[in-house]
C-alpha positions as CSV (number, residue, x, y, z in Angstrom):
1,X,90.8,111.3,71.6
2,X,92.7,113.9,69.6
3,X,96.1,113.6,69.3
4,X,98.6,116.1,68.2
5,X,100.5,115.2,64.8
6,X,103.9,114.3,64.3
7,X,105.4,117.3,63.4
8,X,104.2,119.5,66.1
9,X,104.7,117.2,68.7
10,X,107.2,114.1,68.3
11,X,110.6,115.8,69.2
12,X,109.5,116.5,72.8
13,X,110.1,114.2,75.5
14,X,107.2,112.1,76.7
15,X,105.2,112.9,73.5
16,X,104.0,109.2,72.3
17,X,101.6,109.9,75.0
18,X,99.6,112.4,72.8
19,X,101.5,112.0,69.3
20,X,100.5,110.2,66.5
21,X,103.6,107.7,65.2
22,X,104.4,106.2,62.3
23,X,107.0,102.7,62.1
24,X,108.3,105.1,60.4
25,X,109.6,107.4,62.9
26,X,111.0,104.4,65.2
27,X,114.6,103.3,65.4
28,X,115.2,99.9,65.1
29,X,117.9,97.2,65.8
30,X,117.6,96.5,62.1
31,X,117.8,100.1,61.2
32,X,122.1,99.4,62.6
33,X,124.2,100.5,59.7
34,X,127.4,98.4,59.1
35,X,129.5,100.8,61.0
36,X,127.4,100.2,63.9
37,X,126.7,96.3,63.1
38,X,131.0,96.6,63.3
39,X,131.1,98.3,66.5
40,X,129.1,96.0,68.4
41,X,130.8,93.0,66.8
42,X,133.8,94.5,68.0
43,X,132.8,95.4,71.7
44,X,131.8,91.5,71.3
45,X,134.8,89.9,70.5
46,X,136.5,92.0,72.8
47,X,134.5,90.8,75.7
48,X,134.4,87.2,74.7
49,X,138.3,87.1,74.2
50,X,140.0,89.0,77.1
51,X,136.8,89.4,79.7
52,X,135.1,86.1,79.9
53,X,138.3,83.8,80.9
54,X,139.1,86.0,83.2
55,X,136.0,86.0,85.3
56,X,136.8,84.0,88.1
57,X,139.7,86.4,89.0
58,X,137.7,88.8,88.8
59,X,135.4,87.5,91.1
60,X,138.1,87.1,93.9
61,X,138.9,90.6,92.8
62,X,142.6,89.8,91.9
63,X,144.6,93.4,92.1
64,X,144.5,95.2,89.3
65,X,142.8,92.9,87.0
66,X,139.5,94.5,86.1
67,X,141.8,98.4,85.4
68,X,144.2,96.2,83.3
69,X,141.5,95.3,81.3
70,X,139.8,98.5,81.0
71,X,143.1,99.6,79.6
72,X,143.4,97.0,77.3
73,X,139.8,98.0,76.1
74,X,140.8,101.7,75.9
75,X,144.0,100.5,73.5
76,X,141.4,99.2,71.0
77,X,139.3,102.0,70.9
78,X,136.9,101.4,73.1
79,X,136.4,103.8,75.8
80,X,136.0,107.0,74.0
81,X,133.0,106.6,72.7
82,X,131.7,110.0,74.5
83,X,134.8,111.5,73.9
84,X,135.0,114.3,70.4
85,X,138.1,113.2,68.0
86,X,139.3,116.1,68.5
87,X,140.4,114.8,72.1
88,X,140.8,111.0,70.9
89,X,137.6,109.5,70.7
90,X,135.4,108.2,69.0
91,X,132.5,109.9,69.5
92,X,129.8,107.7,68.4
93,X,126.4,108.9,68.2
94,X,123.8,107.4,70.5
95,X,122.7,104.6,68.6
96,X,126.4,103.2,68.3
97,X,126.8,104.0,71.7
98,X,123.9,101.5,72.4
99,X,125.0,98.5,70.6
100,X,128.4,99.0,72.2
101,X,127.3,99.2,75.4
102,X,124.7,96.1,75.0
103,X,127.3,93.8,73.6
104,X,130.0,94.3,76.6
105,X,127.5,93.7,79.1
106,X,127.7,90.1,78.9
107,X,129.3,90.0,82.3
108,X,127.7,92.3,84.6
109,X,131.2,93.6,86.9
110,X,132.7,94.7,83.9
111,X,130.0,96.5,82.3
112,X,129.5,98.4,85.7
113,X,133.1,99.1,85.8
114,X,133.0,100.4,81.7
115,X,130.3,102.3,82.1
116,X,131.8,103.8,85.3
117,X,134.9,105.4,83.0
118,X,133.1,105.9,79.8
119,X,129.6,107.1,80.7
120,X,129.3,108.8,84.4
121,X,132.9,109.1,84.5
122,X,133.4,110.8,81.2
123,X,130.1,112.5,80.6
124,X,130.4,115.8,83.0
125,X,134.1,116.6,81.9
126,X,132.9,115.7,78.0
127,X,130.0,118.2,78.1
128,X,130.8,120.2,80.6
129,X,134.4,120.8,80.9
130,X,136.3,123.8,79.8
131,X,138.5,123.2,76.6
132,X,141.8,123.0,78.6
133,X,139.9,120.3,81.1
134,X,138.9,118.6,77.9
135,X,142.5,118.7,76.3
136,X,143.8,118.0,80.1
137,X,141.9,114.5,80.5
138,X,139.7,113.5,77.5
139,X,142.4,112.0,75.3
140,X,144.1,109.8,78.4
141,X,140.5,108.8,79.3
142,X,139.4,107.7,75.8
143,X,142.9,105.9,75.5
144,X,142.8,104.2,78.9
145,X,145.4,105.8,80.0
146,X,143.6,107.5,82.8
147,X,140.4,105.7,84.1
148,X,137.4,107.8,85.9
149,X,135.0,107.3,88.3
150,X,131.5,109.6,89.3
151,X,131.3,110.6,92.8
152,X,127.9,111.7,93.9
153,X,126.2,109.3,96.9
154,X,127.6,110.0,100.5
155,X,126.5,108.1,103.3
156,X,123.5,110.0,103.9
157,X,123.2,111.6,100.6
158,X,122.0,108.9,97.9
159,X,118.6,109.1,96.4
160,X,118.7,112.9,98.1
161,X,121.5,114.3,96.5
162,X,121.0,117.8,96.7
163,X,121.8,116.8,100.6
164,X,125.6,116.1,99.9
165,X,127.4,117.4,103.2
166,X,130.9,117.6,101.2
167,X,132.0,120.9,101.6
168,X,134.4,123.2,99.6
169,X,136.1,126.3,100.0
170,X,138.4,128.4,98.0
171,X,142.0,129.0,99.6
172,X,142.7,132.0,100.7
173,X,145.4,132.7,98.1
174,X,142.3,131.6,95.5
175,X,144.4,128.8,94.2
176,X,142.5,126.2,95.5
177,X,139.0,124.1,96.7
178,X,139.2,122.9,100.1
179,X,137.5,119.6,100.1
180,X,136.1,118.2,103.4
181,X,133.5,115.2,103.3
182,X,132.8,111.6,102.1
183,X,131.5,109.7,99.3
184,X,129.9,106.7,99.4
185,X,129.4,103.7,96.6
186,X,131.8,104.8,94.0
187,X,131.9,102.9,91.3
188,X,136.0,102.3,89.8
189,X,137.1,104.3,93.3
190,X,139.6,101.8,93.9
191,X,141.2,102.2,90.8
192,X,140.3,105.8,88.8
193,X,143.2,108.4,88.4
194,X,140.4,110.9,87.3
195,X,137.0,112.0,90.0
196,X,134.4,113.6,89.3
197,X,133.1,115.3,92.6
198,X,130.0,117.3,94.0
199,X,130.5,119.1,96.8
200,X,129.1,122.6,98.3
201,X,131.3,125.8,98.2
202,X,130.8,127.3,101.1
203,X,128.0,125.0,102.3
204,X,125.4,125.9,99.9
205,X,125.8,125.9,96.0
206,X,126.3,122.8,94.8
207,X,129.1,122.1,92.6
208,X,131.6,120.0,90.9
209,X,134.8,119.5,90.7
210,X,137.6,117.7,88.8
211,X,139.8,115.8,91.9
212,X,143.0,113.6,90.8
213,X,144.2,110.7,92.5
214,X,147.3,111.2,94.4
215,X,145.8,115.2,95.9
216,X,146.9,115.9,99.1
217,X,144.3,115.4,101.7
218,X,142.2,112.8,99.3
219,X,142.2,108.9,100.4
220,X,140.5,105.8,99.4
221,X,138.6,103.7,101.6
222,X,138.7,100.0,102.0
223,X,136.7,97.9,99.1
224,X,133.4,97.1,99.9
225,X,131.7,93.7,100.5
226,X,128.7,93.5,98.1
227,X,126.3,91.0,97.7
228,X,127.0,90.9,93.9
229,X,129.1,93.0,91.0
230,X,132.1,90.9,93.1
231,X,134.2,92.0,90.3
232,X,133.7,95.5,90.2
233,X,136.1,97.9,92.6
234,X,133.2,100.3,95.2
235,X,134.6,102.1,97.8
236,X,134.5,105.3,99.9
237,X,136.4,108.4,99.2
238,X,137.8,110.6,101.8
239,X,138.0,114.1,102.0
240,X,140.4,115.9,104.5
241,X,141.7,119.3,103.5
242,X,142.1,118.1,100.1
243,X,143.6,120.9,98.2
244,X,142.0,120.9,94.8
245,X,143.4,123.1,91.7
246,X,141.1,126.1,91.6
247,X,140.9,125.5,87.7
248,X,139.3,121.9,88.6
249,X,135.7,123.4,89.2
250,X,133.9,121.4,86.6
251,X,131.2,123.9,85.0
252,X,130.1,126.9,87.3
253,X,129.7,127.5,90.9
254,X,125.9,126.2,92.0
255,X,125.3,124.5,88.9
256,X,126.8,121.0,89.8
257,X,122.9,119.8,89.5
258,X,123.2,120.6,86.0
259,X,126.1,118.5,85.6
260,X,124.6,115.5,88.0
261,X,121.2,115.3,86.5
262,X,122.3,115.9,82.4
263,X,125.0,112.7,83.5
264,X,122.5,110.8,84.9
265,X,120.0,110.8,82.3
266,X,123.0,109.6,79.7
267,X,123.6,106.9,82.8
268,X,120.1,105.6,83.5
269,X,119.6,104.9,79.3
270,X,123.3,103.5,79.5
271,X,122.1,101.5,82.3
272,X,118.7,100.1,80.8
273,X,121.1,98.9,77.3
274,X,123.5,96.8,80.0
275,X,120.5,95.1,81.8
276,X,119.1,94.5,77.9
277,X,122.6,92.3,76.8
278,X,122.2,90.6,80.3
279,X,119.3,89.4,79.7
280,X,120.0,88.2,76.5
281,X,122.8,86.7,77.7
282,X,120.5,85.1,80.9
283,X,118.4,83.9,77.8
284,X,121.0,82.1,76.5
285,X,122.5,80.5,79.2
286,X,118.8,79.3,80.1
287,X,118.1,77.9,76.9
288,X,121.4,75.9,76.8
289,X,120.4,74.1,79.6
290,X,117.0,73.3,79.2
291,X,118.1,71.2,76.3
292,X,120.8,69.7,78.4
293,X,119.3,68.9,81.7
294,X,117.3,65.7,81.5
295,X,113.9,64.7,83.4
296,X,111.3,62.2,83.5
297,X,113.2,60.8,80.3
298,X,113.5,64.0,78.4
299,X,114.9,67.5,78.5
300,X,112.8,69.9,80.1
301,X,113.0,72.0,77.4
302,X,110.2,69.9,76.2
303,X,108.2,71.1,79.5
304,X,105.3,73.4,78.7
305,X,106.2,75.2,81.8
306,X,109.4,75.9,81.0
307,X,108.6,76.8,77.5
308,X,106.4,79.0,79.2
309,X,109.4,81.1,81.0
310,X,111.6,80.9,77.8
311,X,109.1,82.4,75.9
312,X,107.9,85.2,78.1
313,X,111.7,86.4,79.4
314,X,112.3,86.6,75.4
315,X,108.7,88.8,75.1
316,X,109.7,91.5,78.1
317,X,113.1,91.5,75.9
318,X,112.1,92.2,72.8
319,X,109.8,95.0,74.3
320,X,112.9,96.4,76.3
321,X,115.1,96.2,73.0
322,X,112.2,98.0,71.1
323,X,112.1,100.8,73.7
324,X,115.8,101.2,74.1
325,X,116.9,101.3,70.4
326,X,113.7,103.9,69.7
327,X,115.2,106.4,72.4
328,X,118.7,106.0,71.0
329,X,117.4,106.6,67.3
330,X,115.3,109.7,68.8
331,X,118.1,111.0,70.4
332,X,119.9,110.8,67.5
333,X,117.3,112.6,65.3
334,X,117.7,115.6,68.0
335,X,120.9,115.6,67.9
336,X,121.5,115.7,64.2
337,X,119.5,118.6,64.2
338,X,120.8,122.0,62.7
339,X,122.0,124.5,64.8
340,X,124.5,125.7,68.0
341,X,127.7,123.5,69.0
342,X,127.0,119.8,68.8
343,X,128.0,119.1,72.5
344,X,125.4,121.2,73.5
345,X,122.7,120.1,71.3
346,X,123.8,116.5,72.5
347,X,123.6,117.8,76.3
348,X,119.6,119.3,74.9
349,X,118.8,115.8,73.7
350,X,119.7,114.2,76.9
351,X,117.2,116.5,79.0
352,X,114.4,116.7,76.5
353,X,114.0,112.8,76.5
354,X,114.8,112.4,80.1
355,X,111.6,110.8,80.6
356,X,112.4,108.2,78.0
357,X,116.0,107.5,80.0
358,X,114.1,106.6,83.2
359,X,111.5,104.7,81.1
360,X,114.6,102.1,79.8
361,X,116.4,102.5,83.3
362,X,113.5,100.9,85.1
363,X,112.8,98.7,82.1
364,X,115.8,97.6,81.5
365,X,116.6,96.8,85.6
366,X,113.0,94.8,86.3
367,X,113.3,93.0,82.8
368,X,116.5,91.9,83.7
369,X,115.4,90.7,87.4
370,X,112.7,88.8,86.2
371,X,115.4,86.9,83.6
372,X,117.7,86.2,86.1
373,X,114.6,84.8,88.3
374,X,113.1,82.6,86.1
375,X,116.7,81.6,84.9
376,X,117.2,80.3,88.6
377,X,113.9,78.7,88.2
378,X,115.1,76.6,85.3
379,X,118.1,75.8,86.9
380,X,116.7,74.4,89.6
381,X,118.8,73.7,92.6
382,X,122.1,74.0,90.2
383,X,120.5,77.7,89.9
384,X,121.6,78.0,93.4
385,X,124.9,76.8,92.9
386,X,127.9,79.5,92.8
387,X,129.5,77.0,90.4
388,X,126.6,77.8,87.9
389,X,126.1,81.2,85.9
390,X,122.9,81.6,87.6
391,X,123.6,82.2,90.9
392,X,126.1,85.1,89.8
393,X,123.6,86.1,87.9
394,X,121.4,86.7,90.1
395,X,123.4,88.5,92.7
396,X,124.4,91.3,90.2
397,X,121.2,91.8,88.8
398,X,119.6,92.9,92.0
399,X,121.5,96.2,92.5
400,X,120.4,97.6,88.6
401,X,117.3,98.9,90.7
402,X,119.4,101.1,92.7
403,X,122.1,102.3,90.6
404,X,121.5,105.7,88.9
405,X,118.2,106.8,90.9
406,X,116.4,104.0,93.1
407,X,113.1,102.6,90.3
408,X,110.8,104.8,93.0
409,X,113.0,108.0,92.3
410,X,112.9,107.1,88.4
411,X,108.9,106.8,88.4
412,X,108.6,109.9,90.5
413,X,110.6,111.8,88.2
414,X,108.6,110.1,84.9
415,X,105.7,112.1,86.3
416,X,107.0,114.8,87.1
417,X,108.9,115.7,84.3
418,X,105.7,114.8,82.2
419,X,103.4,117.5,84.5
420,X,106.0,120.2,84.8
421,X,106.3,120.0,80.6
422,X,102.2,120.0,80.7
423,X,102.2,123.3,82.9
424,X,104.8,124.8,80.9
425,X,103.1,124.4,77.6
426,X,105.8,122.2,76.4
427,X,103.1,118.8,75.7
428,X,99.2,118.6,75.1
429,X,98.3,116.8,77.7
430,X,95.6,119.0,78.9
431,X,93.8,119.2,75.7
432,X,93.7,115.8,75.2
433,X,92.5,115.5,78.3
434,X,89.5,117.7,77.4
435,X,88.9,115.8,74.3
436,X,88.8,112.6,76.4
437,X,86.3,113.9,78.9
438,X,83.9,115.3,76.0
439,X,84.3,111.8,74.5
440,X,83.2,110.3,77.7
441,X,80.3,112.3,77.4
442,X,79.4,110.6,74.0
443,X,77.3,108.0,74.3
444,X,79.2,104.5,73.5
445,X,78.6,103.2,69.7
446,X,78.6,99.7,68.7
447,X,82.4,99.0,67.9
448,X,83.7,96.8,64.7
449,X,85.6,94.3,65.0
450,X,88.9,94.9,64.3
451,X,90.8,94.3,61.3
452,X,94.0,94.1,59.8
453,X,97.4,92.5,61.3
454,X,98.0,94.6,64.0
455,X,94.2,95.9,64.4
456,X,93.6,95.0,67.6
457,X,97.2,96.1,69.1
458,X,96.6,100.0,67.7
459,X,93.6,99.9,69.5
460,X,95.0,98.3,72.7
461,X,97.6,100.9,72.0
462,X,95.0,104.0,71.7
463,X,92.3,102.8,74.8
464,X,96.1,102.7,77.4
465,X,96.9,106.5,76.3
466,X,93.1,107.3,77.2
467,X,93.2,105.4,80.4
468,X,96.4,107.2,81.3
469,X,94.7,110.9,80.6
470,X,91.9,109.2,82.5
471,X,93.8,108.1,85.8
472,X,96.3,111.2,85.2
473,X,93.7,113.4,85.1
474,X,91.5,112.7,87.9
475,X,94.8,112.8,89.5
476,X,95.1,116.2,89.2
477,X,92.0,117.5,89.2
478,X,92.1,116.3,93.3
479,X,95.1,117.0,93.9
480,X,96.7,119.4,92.1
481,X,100.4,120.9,93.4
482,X,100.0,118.3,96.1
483,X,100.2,114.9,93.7
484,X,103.9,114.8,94.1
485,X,103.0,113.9,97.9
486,X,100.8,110.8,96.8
487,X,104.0,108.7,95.9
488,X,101.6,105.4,95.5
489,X,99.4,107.4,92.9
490,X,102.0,109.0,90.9
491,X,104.2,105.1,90.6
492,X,101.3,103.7,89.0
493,X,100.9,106.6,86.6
494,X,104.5,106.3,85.8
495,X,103.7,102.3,85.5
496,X,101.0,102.8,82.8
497,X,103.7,105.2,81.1
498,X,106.2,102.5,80.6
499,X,103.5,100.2,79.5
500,X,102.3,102.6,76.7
501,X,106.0,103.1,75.7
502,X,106.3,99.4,75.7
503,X,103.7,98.4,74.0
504,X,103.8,101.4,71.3
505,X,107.8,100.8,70.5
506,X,107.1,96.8,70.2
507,X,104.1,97.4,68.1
508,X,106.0,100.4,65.4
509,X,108.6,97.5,65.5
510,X,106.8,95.1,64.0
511,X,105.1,97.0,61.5
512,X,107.9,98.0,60.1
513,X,109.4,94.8,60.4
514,X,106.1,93.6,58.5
515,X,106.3,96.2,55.9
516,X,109.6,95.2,54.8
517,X,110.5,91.4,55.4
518,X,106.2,90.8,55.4
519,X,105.7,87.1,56.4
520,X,109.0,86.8,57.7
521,X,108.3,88.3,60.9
522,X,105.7,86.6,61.9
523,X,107.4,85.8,65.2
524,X,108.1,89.0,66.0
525,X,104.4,89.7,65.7
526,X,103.9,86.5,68.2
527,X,105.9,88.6,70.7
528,X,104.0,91.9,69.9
529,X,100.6,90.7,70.4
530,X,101.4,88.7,73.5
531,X,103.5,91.8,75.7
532,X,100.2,93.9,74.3
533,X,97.7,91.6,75.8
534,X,99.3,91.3,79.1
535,X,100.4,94.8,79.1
536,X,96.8,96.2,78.9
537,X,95.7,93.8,82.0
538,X,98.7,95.6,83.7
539,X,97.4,99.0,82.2
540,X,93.9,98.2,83.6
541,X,94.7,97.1,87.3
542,X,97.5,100.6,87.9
543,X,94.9,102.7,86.7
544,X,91.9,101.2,89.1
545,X,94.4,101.2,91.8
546,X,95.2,104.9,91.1
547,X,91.4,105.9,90.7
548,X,90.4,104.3,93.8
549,X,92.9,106.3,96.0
550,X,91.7,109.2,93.8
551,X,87.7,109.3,94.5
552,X,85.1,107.3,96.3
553,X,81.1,107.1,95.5
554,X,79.7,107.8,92.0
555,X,82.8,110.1,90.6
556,X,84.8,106.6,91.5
557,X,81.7,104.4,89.9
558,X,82.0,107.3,86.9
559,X,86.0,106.4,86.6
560,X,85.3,103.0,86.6
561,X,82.4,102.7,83.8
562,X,84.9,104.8,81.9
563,X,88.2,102.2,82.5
564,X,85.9,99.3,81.6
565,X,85.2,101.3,78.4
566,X,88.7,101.6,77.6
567,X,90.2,98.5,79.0
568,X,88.4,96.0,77.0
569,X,90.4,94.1,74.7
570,X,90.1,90.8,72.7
571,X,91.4,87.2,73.9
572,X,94.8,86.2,72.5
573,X,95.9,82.3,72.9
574,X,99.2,83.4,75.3
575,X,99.9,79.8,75.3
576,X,100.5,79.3,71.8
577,X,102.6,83.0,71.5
578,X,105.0,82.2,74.2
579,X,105.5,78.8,72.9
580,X,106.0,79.6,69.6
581,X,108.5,82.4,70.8
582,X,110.1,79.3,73.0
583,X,110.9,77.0,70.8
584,X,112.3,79.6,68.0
585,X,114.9,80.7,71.1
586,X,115.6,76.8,71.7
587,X,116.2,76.4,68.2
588,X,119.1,79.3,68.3
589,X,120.3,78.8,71.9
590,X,119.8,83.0,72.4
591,X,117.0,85.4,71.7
592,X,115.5,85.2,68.7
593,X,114.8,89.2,67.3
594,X,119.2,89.9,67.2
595,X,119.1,92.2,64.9
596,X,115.6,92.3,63.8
């Protein structure tokens, strides 16, 4: 298959599908400066100091707790991380932005609530906002002064958004919006002095707006009763004739979907780094007590079976840290680059790797599920127990999945964004399409055997992009305009997607892990070949259940004979990877690549 170089086609969005990477041109956790090293110690010690003792009133939501310690966090400097210094903040770049983000997710209530005022909540005014709105609020958010909340979802508006009902109207006198509606779900609502919310002028263009607590004709709602986040505030927002300042329109009349979608793709990647420190933290916890709990004469840390579930939760891990810290370090790269006001080129960055967000989004939510899961597991019936991290755990994971565009949304949107950027001439994907079909018409050769350290992974690597073009383009070829309305068919493209992301991002990792600390990373190469192996079975079965929907009789035996080309890949002992990968996490208590 041909594939486009580096240069021509790496700074676009979705490109590892085609491009040709180097370890090179990855971001690593152990590419972290000291600065940023600094920043997530920090965001650490902050959390493990003034957070964690307070959790159990947090849980019973004791008034006025989880603001006071947002304010606390915004007096140390660290709430404006989205914020310029010219309006108080700190305005780290991406990948500093990450680490922070990762290390104050330990406890899931009061990551939700921080990245409600310092992502969502700060975002649209930071990039969006005029320079008085900016001078207005941005130095009272990034000091904690004022606290934000984003207000999007209405009761029958969520995954639809574009369907919001809230109204607006200018006053007569064209001094002010006229707000009528509902909100629904908002994150901080019971708390924020600062909204950001979308509503219709006139019924039609959607918009946004800039609403302060205490505005005539605005009320709060009653806090909700979740399942999980316990400690988080979530309420509904009324609406009734709420007069709005007319210079509170956030951005331009009928272009609130610019400001909604550009602050959802910073959300979704925020999102995917919070459910990466829970699961490390889930890791932790899980590890602790293996060695501690006692059975049949011996921890069960000693258990195979449990070793087993240490060993994989740490593999999905890694691969989610590799993907996350890769898009951070790309966005950087974009950003950095020359040229225009660096807001804007930040706001750029954001929409060209869009695709990547909603990679680590869905990632970052069904890595952490499955660590919470398998947590319970080793917990046993004390996993059940509210008096044990687990159970929490477990209860706050489960709406990740739903926050920031539902997982189905995010896939949909993976493939979409990928064929409307084909159409437009904007990636190769149809040319390397063509080169995969004329391959297909070559007959097979005998193959060598692999060689090398990570031989066999590169190919594993190459043989998922081509079974992607494969399923992709059969796709398309049947159903052209129409494959958006085969929602089945487009999730497991988006599936194989992530996988190739996955598995490319774990792999450039530990090259370049190799090619600097050699020997010393063999561990890390444990971990890459294992999520490869399993990765490409995954890779195999989305693509057959993709090509079967697609065609029937010999094109469908055709497909087929071609997947079996591609899918083939060698045996790997997963027994002996996960358990090496075990033991080196129970030998730290946490997971084992910090850093790394």
């Amino acid at each position: 298959m041909a594939t486009t170089t580096v240069s021509q086609a790496l700074g676009r969005g979705g490109a590892f599908l085609v491009a040709t990477t180097s370890p090179a041109d990855v971001f690593t956790p152990a590419d972290l400066s000291d600065d940023q090293r600094l920043i997530g110690q920090t965001a650490a010690e902050f959390v493990t100091k003034e957070v964690v003792p307070l959790i159990p009133d947090l849980e019973k939501h004791k008034e006025g707790l989880m603001a006071q310690l947002l304010k606390k966090a915004g007096e140390v400097g660290l709430l404006g991380a989205s914020i310029a210094e010219s309006y108080g903040g700190s305005e780290l770049d991406k990948v500093a932005a990450t680490i922070l983000t990762e290390k104050i997710s330990v406890y899931a209530s009061f990551a939700v609530a921080f990245g409600g005022t310092t992502g969502i909540g700060t975002v649209p005014i930071a990039y969006f906002g005029s320079a008085e709105q900016k001078k207005k609020y941005l130095p009272r958010i990034a000091t904690g002064e004022w606290l934000s909340a984003y207000c999007l979802s209405e009761p029958q508006a969520g995954s639809d958004a574009l369907a919001a009902r809230t109204r607006a109207e200018l006053s007569a006198d064209g001094r002010h919006w006229v707000l009528n509606g509902q909100k629904m779900w908002i994150t901080n609502g019971g708390f924020a002095d600062v909204y950001i919310v979308f509503a219709k002028v006139d019924g039609e263009k959607f918009s946004a707006f800039i609403v302060e607590r205490g505005t005539p004709g605005f009320s709060i709602g009653a806090e909700e009763n979740k399942m999980g986040i316990h400690g988080s505030s979530t309420v509904p927002l009324f609406f009734e004739n709420a007069r709005v300042p007319a210079e509170n329109l956030l951005h331009e009349i009928g272009r609130g979907h610019i400001v909604a979608f550009n602050t959802l793709n910073a959300g979704r990647h925020a999102l995917g780094v919070s459910c990466l420190g829970g699961s490390k933290k889930t890791l932790e916890e899980t590890s602790k007590y293996a060695k501690e709990r006692i059975a049949f004469g011996k921890p069960i840390a000693t258990f195979g079976l449990i070793q087993a579930k240490l060993g994989e939760m740490a593999i999905r891990i890694y691969a989610l840290e590799s993907m996350i810290y890769r898009t951070a370090g790309t966005i950087d790269l974009a950003v950095r680059t020359p040229g225009g006001d660096k807001v804007q080129r930040a706001m750029q960055a954001l929409e060209e790797y869009a695709i990547e967000s909603s990679i680590n989004k869905v990632a970052g939510s069904e890595t952490l599920d499955y660590c919470v899961d398998e947590g319970l597991q080793i917990f046993g019936g004390y996993g059940f127990h509210e008096d044990y991290p687990m159970a929490r755990a477990y209860r706050d994971s489960r709406i990740n999945r739903i926050f920031e565009g539902t997982n189905e949304i995010n896939r949909l949107v993976i493939i979409q964004m990928l064929m409307k950027r084909t159409m437009a001439g904007m990636l190769p994907l149809i040319s390397a399409a063509k080169a995969l079909a004329e391959e297909l018409l070559t007959p097979m050769s005998l193959e060598e055997a692999s060689a090398g350290d990570f031989a066999e992974e590169e190919r594993v690597l190459a043989q998922a992009k081509k079974i992607f073009l494969l399923a992709a383009g059969a796709a398309v070829e049947k159903f052209r305009e129409k494959l958006a309305d085969h929602q089945e068919i487009v999730a497991s493209l988006a599936n194989i997607v992530m996988e190739i992301y996955a598995i490319e991002s774990s792999l450039r990792r530990a090259q370049k892990a190799a090619a600097q600390r050699g020997a010393a990373v063999s561990l890390m190469a444990d971990a890459t070949r294992a999520y490869a192996y399993d990765a490409m079975d995954r890779v195999e079965k989305e693509a057959r259940t993709a090509l079967a929907a697609i065609s029937g009789g010999d094109l469908l035996a055709t497909h087929l004979a071609a997947l079996r080309r591609f899918a083939k890949h060698a045996p790997a002992d997963m027994i002996t990877l996960r358990r090496r990968v075990a033991q080196a996490v129970l030998a730290q208590d946490r997971y084992p690549f910090e850093g790394r």
